[in-house]
Wavefront OBJ file of the C-alpha trace (Angstrom):
o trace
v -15.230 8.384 -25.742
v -13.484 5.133 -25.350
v -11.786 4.155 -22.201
v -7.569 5.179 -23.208
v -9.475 8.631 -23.908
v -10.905 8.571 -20.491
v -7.642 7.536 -18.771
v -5.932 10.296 -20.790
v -8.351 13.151 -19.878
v -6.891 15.892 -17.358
v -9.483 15.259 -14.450
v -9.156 11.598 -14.841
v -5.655 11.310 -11.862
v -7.400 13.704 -9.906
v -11.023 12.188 -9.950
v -9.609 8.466 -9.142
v -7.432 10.222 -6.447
v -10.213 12.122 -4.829
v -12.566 8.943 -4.911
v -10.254 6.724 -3.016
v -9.505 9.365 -0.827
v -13.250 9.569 0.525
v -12.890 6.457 3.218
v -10.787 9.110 4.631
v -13.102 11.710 4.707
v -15.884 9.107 6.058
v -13.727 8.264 8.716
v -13.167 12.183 10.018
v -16.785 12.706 9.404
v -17.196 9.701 11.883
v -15.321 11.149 14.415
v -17.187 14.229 14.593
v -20.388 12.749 14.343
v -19.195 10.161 17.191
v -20.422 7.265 14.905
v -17.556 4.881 15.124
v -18.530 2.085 17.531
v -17.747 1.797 20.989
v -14.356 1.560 20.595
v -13.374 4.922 18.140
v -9.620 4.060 18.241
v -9.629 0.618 17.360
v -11.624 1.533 14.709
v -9.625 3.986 13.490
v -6.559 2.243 13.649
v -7.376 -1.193 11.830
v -9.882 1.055 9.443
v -6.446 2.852 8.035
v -4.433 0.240 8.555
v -6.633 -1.987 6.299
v -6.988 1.022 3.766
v -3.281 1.330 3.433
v -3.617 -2.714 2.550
v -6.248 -1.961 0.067
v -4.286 0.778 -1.791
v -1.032 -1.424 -1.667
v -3.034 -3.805 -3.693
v -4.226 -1.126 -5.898
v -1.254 -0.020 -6.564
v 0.452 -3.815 -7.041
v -2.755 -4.242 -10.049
v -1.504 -1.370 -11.761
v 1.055 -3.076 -13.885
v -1.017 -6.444 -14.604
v -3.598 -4.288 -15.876
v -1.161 -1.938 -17.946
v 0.046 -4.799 -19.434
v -2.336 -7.675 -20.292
v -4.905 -4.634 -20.882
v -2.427 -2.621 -23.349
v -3.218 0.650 -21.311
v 0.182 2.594 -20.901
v -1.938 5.048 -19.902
v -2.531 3.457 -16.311
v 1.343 3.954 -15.790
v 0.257 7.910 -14.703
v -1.851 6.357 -11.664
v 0.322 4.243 -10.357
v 2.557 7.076 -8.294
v -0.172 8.468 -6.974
v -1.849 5.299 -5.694
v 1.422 4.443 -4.339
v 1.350 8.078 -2.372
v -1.776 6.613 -0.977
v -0.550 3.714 0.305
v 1.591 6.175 2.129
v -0.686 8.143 3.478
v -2.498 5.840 4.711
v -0.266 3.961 6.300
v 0.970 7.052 7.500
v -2.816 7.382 9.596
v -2.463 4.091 10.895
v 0.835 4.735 12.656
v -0.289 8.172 13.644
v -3.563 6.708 15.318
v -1.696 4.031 16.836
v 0.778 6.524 18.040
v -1.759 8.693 19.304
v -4.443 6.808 20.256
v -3.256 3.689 21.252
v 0.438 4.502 23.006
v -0.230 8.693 23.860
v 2.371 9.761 22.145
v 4.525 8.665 24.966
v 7.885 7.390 22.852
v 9.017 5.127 25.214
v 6.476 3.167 25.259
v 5.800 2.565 21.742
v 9.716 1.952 21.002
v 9.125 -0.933 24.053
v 5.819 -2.092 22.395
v 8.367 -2.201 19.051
v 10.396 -4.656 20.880
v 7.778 -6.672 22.683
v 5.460 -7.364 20.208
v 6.534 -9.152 16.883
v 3.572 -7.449 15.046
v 4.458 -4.168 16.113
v 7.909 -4.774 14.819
v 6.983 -5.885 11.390
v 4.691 -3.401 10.743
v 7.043 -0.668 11.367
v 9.583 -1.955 9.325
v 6.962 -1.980 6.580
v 6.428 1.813 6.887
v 10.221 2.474 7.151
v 10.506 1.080 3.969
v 7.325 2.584 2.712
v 8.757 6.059 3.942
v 11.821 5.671 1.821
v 9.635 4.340 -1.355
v 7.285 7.794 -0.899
v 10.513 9.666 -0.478
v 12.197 8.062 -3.465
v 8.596 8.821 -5.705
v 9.875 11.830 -7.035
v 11.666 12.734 -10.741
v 14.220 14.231 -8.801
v 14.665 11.373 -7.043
v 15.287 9.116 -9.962
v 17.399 11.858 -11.352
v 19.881 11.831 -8.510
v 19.656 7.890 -7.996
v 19.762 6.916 -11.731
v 16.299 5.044 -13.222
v 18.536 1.450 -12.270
v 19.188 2.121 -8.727
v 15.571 3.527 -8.713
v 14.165 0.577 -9.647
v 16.070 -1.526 -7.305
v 15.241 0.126 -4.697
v 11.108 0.714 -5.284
v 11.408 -3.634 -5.516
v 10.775 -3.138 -2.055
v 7.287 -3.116 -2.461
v 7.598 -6.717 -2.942
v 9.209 -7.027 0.502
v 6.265 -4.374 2.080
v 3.978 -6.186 0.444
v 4.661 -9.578 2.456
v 5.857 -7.564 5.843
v 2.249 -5.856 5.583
v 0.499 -9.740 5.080
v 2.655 -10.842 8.302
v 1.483 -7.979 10.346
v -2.228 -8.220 9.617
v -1.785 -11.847 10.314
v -0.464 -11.768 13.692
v -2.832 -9.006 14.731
v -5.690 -11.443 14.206
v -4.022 -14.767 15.344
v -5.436 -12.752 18.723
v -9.092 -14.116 17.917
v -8.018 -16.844 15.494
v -9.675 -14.604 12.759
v -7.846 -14.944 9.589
v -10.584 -14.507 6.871
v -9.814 -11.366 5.615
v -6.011 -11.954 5.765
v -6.362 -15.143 3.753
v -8.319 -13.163 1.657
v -5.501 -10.246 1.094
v -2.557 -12.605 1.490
v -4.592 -14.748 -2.072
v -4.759 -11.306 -3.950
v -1.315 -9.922 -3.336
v 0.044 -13.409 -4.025
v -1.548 -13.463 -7.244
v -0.242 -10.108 -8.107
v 3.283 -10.779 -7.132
v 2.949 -14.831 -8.885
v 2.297 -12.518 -12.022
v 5.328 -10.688 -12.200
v 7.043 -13.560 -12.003
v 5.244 -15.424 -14.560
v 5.575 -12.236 -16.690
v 9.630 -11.654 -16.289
v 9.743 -16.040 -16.685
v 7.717 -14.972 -20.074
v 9.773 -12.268 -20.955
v 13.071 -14.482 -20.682
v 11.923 -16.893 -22.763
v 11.093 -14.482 -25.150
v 14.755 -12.714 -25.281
v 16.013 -16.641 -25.487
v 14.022 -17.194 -28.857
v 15.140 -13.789 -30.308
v 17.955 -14.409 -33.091
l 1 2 3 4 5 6 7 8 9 10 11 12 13 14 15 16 17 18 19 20 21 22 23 24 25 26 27 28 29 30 31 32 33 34 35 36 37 38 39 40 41 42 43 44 45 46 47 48 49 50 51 52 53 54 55 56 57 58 59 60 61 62 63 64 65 66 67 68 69 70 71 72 73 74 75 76 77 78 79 80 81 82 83 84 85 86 87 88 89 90 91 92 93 94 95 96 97 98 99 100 101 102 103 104 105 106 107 108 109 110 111 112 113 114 115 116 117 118 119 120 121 122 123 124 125 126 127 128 129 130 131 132 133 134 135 136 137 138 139 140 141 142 143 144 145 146 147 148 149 150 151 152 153 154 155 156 157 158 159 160 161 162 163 164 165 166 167 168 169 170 171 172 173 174 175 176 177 178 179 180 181 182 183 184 185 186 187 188 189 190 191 192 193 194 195 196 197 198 199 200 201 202 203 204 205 206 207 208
């Protein structure tokens, strides 16, 4: 069975969906089994925080690899990966809700204002609210596939908000490894599209 085969197969959304879902499960799992560090909040809110960063970038490689890899099949993954971007970003703000402010609303709409990371971070999942919201045929029905698209180019503009938040939560302790490390591969993604639409143009130019 060669790999468009395997891509094609029924089980094969599910399967991939199920697998990246199991960091989740790990982290409940942790929680009951009191095996998350001294500090179970903060690891629960930078674990699904960095998850949602992970699946963003997932989802970003989607269309590279459909492309340079001929696979139109990949197309069918790249909604639900994006789903999971949501949901885990979704965690994050729920832990940090929860755990880190106690629900109290006040405080976390001062915390909003006080702290430029805080800020960014929830203008990223605004926007990734309306994107999950937007995911939907019915969706593109009622907006028409143009608007669609326009709007779901926000991604681009998550995509660096999410960068800027992880970077000023670690300019704390001056620890910007991993964010130089995301902030390379989501720049690499995004430098392809534009290489690929630059490509594109110059092919329409040459057309008679």
């Amino acid at each position: 069975m060669n790999l468009r085969a395997v891509l094609r197969h029924a089980w094969a959304k599910p399967l991939v969906m199920g697998f990246l879902l199991l960091p989740f499960a790990f982290l409940v799992l942790g929680i009951f089994e009191q095996s998350l560090g001294p500090n179970p909040a903060e690891y629960l809110i930078r674990s699904t925080g960095e998850l949602a960063l992970r699946m963003l970038c997932l989802t970003l490689l989607i269309t590279p690899l459909r492309v340079q890899l001929t696979l139109p099949e990949l197309a069918k993954f790249r909604r639900g990966l994006g789903l999971l971007t949501f949901f885990y970003a979704f965690m994050h703000a729920l832990c940090y809700s929860l755990l880190d402010m106690e629900w109290v609303l006040e405080d976390i709409a001062k915390d909003i204002v006080k702290r430029p990371f805080i800020l960014v971070g929830a203008l990223s999942f605004v926007l990734l609210t309306l994107l999950a919201g937007t995911s939907f045929n019915r969706a593109v029905k009622a907006l028409g596939a143009q608007r669609w698209r326009k709007l779901h180019q926000a991604v681009y503009v998550i995509a660096g908000l999410a960068i800027l938040h992880f970077f000023w939560m670690r300019s704390g302790k001056k620890n910007y490894e991993e964010v130089m490390v995301y902030a390379a591969i989501l720049g690499l993604l995004l430098g392809w599209r534009v290489w690929h639409q630059w490509q594109t143009w110059q092919a329409a130019k040459l057309k008679p």
